[in-house]
PyMOL Python script that loads the backbone (N, CA, C, O; Angstrom):
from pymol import cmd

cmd.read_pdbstr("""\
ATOM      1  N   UNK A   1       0.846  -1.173   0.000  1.00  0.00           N
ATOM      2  CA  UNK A   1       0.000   0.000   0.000  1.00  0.00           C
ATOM      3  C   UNK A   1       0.887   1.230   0.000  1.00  0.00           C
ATOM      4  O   UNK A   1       1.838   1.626   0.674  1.00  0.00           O
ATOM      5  N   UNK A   2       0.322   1.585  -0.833  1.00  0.00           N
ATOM      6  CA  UNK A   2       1.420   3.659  -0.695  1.00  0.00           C
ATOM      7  C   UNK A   2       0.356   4.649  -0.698  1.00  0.00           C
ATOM      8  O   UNK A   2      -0.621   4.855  -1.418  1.00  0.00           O
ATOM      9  N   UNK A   3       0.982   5.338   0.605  1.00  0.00           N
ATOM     10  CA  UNK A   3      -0.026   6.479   1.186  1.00  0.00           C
ATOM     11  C   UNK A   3       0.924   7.787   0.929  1.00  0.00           C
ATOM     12  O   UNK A   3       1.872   7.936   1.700  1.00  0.00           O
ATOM     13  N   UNK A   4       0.727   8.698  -0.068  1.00  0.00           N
ATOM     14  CA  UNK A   4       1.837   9.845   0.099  1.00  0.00           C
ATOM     15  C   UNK A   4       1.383  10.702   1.333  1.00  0.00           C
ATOM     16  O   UNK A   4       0.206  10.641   1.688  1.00  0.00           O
ATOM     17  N   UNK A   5       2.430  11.630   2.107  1.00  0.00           N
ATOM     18  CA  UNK A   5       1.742  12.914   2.508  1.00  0.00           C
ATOM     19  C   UNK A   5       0.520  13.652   1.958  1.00  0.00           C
ATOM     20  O   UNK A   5      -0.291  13.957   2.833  1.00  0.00           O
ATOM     21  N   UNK A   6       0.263  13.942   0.946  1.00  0.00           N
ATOM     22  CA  UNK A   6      -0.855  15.074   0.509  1.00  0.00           C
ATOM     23  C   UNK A   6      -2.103  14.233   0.218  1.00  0.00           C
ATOM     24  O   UNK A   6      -2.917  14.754  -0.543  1.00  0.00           O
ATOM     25  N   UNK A   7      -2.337  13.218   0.622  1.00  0.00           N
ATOM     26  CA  UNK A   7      -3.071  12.119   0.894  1.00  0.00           C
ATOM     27  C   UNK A   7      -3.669  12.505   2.502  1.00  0.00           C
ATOM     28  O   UNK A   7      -4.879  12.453   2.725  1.00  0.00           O
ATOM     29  N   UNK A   8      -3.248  12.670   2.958  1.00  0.00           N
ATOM     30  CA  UNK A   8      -3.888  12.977   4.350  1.00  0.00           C
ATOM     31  C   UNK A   8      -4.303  14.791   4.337  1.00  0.00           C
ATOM     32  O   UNK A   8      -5.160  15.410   4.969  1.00  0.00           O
ATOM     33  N   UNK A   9      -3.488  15.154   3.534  1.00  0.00           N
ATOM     34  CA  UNK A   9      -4.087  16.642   3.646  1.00  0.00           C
ATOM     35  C   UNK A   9      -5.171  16.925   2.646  1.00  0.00           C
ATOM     36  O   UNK A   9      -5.889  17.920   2.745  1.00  0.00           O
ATOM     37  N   UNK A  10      -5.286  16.008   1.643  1.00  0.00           N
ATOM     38  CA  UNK A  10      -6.459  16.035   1.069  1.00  0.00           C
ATOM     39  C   UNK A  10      -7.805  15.716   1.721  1.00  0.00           C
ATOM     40  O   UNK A  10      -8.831  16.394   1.782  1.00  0.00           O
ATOM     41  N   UNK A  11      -7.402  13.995   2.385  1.00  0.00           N
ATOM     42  CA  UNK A  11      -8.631  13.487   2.501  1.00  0.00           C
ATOM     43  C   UNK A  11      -8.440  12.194   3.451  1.00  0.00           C
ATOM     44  O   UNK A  11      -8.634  11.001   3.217  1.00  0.00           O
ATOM     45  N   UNK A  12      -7.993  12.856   4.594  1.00  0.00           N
ATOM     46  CA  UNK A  12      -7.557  12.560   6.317  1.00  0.00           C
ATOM     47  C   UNK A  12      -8.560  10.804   6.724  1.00  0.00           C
ATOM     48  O   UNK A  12      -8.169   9.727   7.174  1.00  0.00           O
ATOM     49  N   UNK A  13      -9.923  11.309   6.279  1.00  0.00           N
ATOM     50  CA  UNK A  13     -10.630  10.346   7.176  1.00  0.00           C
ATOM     51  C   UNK A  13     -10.777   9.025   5.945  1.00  0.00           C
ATOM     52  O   UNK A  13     -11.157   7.932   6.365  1.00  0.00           O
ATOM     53  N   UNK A  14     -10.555   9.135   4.882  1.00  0.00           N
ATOM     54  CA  UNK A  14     -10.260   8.195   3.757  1.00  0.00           C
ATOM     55  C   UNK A  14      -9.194   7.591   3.602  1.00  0.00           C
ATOM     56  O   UNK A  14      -9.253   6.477   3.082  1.00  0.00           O
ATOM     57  N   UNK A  15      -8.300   7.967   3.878  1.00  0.00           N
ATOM     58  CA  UNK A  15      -6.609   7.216   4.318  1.00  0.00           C
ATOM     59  C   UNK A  15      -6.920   6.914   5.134  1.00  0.00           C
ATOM     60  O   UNK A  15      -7.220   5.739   4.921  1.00  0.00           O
ATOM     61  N   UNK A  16      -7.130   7.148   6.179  1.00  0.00           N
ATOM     62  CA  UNK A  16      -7.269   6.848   7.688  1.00  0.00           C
ATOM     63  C   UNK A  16      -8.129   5.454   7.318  1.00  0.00           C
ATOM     64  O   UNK A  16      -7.802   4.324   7.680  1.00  0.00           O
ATOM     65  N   UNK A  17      -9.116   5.745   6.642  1.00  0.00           N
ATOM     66  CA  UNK A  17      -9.794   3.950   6.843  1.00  0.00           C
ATOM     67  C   UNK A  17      -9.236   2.755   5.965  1.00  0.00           C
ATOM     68  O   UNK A  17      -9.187   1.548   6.202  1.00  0.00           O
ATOM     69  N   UNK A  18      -8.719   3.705   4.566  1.00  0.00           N
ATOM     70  CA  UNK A  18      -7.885   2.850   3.550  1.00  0.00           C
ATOM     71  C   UNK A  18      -6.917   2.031   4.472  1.00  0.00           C
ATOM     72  O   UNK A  18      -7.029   0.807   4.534  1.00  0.00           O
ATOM     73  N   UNK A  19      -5.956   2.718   5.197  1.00  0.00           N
ATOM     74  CA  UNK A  19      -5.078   2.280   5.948  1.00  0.00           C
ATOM     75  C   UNK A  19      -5.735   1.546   7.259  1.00  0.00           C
ATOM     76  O   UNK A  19      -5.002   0.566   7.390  1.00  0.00           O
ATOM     77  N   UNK A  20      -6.422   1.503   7.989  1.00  0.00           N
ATOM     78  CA  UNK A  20      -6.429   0.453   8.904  1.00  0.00           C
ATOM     79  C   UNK A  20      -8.042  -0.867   8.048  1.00  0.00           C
ATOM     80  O   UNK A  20      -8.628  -1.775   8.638  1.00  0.00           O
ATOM     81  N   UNK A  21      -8.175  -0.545   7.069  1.00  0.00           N
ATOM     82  CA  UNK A  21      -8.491  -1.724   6.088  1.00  0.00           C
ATOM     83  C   UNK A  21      -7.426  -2.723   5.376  1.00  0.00           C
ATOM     84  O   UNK A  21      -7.540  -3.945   5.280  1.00  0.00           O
ATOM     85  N   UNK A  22      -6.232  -1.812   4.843  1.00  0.00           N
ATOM     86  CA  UNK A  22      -5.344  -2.514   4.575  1.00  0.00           C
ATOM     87  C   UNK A  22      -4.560  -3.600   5.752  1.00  0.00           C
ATOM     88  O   UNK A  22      -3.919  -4.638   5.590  1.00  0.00           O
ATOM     89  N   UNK A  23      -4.966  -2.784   7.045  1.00  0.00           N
ATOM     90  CA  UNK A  23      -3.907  -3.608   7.862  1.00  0.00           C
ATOM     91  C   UNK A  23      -4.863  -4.792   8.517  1.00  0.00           C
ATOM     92  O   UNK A  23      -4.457  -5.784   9.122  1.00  0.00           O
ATOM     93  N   UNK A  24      -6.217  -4.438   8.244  1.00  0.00           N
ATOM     94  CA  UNK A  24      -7.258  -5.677   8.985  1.00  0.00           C
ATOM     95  C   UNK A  24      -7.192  -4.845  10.777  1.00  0.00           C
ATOM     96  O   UNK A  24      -6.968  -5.511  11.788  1.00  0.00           O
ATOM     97  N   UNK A  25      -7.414  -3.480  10.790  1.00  0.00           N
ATOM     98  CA  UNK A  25      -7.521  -3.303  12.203  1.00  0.00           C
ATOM     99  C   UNK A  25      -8.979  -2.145  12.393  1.00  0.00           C
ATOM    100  O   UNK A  25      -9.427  -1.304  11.614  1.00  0.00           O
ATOM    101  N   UNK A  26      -9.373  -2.525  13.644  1.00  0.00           N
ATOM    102  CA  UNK A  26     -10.707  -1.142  13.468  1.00  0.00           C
ATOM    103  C   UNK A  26      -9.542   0.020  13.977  1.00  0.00           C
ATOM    104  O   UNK A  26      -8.326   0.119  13.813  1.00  0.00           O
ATOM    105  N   UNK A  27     -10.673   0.916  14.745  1.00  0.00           N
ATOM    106  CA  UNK A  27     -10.398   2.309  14.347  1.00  0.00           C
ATOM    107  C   UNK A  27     -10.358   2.268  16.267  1.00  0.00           C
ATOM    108  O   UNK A  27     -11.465   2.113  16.784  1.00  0.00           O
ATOM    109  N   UNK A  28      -9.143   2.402  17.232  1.00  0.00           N
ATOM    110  CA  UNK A  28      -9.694   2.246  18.678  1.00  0.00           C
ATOM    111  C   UNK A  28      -9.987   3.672  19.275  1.00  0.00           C
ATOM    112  O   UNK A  28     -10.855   3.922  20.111  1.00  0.00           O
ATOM    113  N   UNK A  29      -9.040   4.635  18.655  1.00  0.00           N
ATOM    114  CA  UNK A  29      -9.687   6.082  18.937  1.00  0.00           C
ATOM    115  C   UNK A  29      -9.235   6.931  18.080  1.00  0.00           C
ATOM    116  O   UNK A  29      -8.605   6.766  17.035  1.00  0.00           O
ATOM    117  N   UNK A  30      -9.743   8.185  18.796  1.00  0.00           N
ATOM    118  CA  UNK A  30      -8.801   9.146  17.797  1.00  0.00           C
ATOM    119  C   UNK A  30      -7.487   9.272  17.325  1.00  0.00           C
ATOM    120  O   UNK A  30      -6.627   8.694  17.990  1.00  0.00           O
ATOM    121  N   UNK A  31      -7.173   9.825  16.440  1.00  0.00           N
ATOM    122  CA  UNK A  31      -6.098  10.018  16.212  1.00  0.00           C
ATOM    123  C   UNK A  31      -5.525  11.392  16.591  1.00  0.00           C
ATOM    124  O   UNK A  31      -6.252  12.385  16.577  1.00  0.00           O
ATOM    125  N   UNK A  32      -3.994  11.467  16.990  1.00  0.00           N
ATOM    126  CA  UNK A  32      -3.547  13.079  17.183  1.00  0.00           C
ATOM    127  C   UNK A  32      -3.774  13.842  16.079  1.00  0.00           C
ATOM    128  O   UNK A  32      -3.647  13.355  14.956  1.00  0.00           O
ATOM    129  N   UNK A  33      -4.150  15.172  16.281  1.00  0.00           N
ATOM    130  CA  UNK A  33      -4.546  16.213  15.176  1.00  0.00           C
ATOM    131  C   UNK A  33      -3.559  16.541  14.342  1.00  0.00           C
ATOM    132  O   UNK A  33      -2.508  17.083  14.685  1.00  0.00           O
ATOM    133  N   UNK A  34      -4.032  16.051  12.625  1.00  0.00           N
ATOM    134  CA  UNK A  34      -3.361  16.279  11.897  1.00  0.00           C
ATOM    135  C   UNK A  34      -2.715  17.788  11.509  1.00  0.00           C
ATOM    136  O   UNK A  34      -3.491  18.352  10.737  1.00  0.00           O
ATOM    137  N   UNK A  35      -1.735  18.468  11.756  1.00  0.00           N
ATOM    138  CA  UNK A  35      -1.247  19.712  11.080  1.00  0.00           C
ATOM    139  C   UNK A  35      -1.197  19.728   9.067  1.00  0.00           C
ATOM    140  O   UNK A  35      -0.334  19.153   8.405  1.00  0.00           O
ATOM    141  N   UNK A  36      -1.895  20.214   8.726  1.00  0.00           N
ATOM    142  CA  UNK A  36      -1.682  20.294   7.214  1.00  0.00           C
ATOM    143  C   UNK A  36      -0.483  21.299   7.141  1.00  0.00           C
ATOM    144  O   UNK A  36      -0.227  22.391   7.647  1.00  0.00           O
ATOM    145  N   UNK A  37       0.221  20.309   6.156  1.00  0.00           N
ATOM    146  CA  UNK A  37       1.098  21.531   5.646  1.00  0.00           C
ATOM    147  C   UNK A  37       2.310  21.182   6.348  1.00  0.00           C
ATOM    148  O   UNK A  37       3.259  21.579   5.673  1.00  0.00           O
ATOM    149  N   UNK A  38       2.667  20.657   7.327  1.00  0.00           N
ATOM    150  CA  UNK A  38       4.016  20.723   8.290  1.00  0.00           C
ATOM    151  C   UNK A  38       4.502  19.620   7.710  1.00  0.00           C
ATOM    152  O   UNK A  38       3.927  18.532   7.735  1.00  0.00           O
ATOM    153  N   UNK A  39       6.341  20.005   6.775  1.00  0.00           N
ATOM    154  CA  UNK A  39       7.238  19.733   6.229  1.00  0.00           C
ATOM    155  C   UNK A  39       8.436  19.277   6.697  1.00  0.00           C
ATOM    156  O   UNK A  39       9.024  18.219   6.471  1.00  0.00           O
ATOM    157  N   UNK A  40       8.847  20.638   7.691  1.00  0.00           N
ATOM    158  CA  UNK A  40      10.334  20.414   8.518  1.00  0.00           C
ATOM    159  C   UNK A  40      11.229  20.517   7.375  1.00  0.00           C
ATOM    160  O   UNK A  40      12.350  20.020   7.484  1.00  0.00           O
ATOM    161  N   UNK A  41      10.818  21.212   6.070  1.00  0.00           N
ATOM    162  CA  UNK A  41      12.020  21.355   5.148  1.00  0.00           C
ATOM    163  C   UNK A  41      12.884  22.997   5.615  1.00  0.00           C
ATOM    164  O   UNK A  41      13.910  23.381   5.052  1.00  0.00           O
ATOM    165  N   UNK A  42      12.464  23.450   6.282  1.00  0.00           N
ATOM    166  CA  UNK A  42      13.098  24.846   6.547  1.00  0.00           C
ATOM    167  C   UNK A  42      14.334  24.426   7.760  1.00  0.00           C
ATOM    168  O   UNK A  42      15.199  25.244   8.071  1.00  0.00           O
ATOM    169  N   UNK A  43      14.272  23.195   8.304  1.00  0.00           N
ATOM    170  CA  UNK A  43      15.368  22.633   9.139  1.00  0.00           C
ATOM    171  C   UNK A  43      16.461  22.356   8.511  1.00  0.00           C
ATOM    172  O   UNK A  43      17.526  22.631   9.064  1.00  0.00           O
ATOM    173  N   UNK A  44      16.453  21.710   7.130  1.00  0.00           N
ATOM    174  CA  UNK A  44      17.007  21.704   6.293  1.00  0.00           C
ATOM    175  C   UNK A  44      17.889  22.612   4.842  1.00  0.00           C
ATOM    176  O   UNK A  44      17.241  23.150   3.944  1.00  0.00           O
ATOM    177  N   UNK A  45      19.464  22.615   4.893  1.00  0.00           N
ATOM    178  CA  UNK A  45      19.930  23.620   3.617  1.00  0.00           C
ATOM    179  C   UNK A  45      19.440  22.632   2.252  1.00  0.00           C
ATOM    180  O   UNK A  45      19.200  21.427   2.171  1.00  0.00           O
ATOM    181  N   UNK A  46      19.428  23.207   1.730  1.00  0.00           N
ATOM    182  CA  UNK A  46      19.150  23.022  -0.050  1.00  0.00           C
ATOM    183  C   UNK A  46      20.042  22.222  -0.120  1.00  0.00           C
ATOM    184  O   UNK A  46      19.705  21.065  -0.373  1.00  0.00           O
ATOM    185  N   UNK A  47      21.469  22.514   0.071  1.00  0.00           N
ATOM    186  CA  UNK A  47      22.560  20.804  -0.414  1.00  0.00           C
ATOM    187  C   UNK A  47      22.005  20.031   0.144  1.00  0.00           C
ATOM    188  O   UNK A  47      21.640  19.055  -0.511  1.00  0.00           O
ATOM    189  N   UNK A  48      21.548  20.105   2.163  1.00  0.00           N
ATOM    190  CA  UNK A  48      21.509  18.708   2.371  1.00  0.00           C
ATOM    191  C   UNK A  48      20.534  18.218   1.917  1.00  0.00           C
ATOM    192  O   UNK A  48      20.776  17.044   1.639  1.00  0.00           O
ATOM    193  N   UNK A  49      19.098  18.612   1.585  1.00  0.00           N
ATOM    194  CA  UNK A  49      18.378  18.041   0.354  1.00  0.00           C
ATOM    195  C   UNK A  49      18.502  17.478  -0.813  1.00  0.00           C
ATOM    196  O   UNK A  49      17.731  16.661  -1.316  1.00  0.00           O
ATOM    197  N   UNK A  50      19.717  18.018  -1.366  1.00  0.00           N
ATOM    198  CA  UNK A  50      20.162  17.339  -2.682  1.00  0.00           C
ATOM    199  C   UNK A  50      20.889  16.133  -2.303  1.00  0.00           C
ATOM    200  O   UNK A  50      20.542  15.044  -2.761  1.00  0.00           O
ATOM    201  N   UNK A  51      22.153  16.281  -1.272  1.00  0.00           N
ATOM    202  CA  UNK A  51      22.713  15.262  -1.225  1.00  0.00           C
ATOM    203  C   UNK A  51      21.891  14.027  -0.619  1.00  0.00           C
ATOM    204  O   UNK A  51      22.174  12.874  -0.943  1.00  0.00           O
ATOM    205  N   UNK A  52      20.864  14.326   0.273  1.00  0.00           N
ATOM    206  CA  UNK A  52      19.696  13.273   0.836  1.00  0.00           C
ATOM    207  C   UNK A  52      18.783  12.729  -1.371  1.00  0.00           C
ATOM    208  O   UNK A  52      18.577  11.723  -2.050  1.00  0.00           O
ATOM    209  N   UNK A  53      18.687  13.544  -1.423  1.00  0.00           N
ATOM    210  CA  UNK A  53      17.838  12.922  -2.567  1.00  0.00           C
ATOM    211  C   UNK A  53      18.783  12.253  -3.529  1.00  0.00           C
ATOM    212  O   UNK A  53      18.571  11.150  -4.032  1.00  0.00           O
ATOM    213  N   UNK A  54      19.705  12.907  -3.719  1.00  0.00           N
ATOM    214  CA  UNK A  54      20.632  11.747  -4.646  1.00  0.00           C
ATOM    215  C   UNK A  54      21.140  10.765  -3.940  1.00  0.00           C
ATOM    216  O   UNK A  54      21.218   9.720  -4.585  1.00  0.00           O
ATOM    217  N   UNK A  55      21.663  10.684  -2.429  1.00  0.00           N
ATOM    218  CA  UNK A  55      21.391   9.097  -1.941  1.00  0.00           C
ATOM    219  C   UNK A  55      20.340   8.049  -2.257  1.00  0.00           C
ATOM    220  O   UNK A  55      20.526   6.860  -2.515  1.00  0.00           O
ATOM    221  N   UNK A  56      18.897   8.902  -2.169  1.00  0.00           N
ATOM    222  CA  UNK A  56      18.162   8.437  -1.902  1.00  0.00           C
ATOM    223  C   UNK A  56      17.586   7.609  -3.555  1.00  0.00           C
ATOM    224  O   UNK A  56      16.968   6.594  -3.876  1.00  0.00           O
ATOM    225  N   UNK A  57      18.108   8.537  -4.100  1.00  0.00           N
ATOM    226  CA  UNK A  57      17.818   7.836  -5.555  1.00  0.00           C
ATOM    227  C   UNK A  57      18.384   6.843  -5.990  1.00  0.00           C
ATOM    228  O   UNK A  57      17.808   6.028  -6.711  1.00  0.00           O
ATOM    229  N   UNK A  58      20.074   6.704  -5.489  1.00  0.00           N
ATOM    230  CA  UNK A  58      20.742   5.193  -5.929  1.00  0.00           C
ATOM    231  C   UNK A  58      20.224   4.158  -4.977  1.00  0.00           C
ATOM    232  O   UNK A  58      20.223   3.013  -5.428  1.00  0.00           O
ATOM    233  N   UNK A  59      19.645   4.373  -3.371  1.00  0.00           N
ATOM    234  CA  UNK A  59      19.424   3.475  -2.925  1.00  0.00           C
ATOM    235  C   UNK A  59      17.888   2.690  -2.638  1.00  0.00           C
ATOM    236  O   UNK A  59      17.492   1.606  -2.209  1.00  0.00           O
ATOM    237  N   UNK A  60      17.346   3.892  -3.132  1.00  0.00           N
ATOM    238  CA  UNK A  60      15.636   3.193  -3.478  1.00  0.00           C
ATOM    239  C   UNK A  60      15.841   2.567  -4.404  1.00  0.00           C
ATOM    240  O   UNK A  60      16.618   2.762  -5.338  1.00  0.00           O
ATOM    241  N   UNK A  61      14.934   1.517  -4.135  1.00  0.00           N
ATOM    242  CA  UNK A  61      14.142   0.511  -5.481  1.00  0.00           C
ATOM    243  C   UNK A  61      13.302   1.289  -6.315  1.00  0.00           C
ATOM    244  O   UNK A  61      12.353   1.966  -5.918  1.00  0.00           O
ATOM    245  N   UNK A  62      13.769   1.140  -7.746  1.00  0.00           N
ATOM    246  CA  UNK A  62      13.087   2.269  -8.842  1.00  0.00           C
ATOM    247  C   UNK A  62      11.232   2.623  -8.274  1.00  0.00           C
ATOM    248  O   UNK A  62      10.603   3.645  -8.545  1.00  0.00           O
ATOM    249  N   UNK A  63      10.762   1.516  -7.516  1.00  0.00           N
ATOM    250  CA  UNK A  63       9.357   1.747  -7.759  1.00  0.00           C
ATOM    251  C   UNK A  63       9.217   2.527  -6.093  1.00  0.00           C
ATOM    252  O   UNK A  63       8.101   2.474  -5.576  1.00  0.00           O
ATOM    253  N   UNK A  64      10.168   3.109  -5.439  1.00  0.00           N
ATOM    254  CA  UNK A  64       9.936   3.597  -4.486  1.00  0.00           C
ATOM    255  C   UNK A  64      10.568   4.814  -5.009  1.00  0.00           C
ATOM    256  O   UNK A  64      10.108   5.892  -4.633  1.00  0.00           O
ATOM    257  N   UNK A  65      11.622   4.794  -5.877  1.00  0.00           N
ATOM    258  CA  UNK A  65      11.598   6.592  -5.935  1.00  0.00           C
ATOM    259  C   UNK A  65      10.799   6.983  -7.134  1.00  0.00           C
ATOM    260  O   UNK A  65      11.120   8.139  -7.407  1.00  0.00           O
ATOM    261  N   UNK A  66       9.944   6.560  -7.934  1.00  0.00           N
ATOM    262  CA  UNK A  66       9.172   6.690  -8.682  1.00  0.00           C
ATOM    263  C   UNK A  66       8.019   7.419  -7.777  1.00  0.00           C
ATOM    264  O   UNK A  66       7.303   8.206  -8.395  1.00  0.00           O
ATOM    265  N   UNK A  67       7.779   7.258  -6.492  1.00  0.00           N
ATOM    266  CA  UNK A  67       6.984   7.569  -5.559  1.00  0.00           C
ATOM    267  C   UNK A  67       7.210   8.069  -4.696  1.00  0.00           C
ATOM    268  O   UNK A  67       6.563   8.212  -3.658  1.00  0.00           O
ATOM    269  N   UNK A  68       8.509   8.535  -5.098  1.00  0.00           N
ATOM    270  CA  UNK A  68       8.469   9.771  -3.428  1.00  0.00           C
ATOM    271  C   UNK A  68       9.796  10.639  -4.363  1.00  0.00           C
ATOM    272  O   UNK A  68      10.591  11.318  -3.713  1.00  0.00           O
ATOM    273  N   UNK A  69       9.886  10.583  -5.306  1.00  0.00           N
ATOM    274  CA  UNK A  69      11.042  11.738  -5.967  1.00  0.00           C
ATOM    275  C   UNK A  69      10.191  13.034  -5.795  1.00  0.00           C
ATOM    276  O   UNK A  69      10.828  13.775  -5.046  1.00  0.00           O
ATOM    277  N   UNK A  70       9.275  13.492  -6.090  1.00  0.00           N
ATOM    278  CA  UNK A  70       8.329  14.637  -6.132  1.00  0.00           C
ATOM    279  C   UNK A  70       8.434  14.680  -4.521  1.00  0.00           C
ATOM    280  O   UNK A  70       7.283  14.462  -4.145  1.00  0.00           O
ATOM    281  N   UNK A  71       9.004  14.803  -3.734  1.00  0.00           N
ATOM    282  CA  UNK A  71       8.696  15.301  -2.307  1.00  0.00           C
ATOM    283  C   UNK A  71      10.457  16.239  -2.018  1.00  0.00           C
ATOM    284  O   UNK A  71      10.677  17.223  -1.311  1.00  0.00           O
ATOM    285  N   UNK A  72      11.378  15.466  -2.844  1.00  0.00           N
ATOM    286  CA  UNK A  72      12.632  16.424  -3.867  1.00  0.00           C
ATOM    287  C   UNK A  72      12.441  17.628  -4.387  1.00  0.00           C
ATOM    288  O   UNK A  72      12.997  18.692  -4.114  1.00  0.00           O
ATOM    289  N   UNK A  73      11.297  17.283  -5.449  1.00  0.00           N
ATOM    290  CA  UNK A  73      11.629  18.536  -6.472  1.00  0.00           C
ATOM    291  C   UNK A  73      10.971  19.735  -5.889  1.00  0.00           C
ATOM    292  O   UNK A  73      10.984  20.772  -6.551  1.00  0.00           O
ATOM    293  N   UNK A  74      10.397  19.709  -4.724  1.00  0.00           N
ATOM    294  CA  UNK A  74       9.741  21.023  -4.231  1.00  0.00           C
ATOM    295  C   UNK A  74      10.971  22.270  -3.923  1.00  0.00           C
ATOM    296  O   UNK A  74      10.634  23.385  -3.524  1.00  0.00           O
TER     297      UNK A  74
END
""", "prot")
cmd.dss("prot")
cmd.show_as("cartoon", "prot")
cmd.util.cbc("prot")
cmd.orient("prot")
């Protein structure tokens, strides 16, 4: 199953059930309140982003950076 980030900021209570359907679990309470929008890329310089994403590109399996390269190019 692949759940991106903007998946929950779209449409919170639909992941939320996709995902504990996928796992075979109910729902036991709430969940902590989602923040839309919170990145933690401003913790981060621009190299170490690059150099994290070009690691990250030789060491993902093509069908995992096929799916999370766009969280890079921002």
């Amino acid at each position: 199953m692949i759940i991106h980030y903007e998946n929950h900021m779209t449409n919170f209570d639909q992941t939320e059930d996709a995902l504990l359907d996928f796992l075979d679990h109910d729902k036991v309470h709430e969940p902590p309140l989602f923040q839309v929008g919170k990145s933690y890329r401003e913790y981060f310089t621009e190299e170490e982003i690059q150099d994290v994403s070009r690691m990250f590109s030789k060491l993902a399996l093509e069908k995992t950076w096929d799916q999370t390269r766009h969280y890079f190019d921002q």
